[in-house]
C-alpha positions in Angstrom: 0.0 0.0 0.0 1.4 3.6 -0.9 1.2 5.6 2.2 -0.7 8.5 2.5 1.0 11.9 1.3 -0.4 14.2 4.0 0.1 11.1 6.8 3.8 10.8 5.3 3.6 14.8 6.4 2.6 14.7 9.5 4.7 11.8 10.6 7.9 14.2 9.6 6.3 17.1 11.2 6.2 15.0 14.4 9.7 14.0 14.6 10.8 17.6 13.7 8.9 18.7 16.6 10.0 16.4 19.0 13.9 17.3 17.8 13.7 20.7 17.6 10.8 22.3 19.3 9.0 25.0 16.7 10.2 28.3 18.6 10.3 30.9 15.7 9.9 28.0 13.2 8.3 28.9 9.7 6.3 27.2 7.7 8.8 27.1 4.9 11.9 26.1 6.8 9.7 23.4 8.3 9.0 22.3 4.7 12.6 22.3 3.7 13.6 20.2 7.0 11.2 17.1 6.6 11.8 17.5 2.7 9.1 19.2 0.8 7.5 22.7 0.1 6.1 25.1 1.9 2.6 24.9 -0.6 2.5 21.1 0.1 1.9 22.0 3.8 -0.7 24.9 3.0 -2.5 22.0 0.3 -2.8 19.3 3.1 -2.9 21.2 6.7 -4.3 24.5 5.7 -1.7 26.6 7.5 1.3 26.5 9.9 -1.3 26.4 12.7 -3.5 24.0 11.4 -0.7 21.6 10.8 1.0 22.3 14.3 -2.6 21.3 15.4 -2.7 18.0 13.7 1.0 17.7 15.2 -1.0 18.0 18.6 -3.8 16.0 18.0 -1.7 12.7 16.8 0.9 13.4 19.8 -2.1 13.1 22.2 -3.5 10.0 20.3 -0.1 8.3 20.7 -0.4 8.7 24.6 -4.4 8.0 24.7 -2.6 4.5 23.0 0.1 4.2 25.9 -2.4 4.9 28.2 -4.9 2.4 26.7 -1.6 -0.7 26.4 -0.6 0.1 30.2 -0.3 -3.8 31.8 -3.0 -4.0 34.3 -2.0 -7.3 35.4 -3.8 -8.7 38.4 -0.4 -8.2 40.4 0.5 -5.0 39.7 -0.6 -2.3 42.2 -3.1 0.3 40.5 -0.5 3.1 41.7 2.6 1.6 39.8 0.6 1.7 36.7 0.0 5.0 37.2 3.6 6.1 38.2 4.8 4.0 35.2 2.3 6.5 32.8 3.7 9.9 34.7 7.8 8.5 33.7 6.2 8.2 30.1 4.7 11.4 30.1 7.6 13.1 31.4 10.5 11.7 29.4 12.4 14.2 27.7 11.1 12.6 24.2 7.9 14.5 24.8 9.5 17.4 26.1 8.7 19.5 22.9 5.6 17.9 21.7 4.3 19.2 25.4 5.5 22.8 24.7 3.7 22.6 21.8 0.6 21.6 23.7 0.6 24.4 26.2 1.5 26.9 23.3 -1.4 26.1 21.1 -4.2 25.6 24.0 -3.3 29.3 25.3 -3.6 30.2 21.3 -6.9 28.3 20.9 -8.7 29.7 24.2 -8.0 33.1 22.7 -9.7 32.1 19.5 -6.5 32.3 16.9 -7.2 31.7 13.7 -6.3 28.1 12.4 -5.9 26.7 16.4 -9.7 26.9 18.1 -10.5 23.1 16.5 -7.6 21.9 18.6 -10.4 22.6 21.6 -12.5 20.0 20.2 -12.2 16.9 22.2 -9.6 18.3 24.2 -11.4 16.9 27.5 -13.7 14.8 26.3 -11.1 12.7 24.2 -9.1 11.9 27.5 -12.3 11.5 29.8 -13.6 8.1 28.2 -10.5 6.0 27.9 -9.1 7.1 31.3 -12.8 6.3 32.8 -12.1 2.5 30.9 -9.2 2.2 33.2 -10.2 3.4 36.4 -13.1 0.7 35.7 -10.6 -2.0 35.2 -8.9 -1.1 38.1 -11.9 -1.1 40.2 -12.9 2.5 40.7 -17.0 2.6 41.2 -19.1 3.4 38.0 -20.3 6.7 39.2 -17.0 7.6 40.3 -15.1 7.2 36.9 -15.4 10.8 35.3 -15.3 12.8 37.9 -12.1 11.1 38.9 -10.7 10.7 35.6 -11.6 15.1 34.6 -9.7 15.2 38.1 -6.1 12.8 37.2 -6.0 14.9 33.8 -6.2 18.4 35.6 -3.3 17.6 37.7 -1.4 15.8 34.6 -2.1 18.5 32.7 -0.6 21.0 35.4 2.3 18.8 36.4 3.1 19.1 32.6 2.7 22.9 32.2 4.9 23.3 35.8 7.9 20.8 34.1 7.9 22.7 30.8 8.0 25.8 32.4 11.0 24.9 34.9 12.1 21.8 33.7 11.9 20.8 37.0 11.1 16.7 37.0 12.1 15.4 40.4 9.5 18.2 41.9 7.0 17.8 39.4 7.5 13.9 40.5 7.6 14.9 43.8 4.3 16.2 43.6 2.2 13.6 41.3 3.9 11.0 44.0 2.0 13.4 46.6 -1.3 13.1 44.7 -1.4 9.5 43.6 -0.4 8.6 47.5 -3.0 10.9 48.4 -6.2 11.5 46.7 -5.6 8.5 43.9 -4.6 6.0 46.8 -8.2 6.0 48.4 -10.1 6.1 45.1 -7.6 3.2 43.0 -6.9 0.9 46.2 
């Protein structure tokens, strides 16, 4: 099968990011680095924005994946699998693709042009398959969301606090606070 020319894109637009960061990056010296032209990205993603959205959007996909291939094995405590999913989400891999994040969410809640759709499912795309697991590690039915919209707040906070000071034995420090807190009662 010939791969898809936009996926093909995207897929170098990833690993571009997650080198290099985007900074001051333009559209056409994106296009030259992952080896094409700068009207190929306007034909397939609309804009630098839109693209740098799509960037987002399979970045979180990827980790809605990890998330969803986590070993829940009967043995393992629920709290190592969720300690195991805070190392992922704070290797220095993602370091950039999480910059990224936190740059096009401020752009998108201030309604900039070519961002606002990365809003859609911003929540909602996390809420169901973090729910899934809290169920298959025993958390009550109508407990799920409520403690799933809470885990992805303080994720999503930890993250902002480590890009900002690159600080990952606090940020550590304090998701080992909540998960031995708040998360012991509710996954043990």
């Amino acid at each position: 099968m010939v791969p898809d020319p936009k996926r093909k894109l995207l897929e170098a637009a990833i690993d571009h990011v997650a080198r290099n960061g985007v900074g001051d990056l333009s559209l056409r010296t994106l296009a030259t680095a992952i080896g094409t032209s700068h009207r190929m990205l306007i034909y397939h993603f609309g804009s630098k924005e839109g693209l740098l959205v799509e960037v987002v959007r399979e970045v979180e996909a990827r980790q809605r994946a990890v998330l969803a291939g986590l070993d829940l094995g009967a043995d393992r405590p629920p709290l190592e699998i969720a300690r195991e999913f805070w190392r992922h989400l704070t290797g220095e891999a993602l370091r950039h693709n999480e910059r990224l994040f936190f740059e096009l969410y401020g752009q998108a809640l201030q309604g900039r042009p070519g961002t606002t759709t990365m809003l859609d499912g911003i929540i909602d795309d996390w809420l169901a398959p973090m729910a899934e697991l809290l169920g298959r590690l025993g958390v009550d039915e109508a407990d799920r969301e409520s403690h799933a919209r809470l885990g992805l707040a303080v994720t999503r906070g930890l993250l902002l606090d480590l890009v900002t000071t690159g600080d990952v034995a606090g940020v550590t420090a304090a998701m080992d606070r909540f998960l031995d807190g708040y998360a012991r009662e509710a996954l043990t």
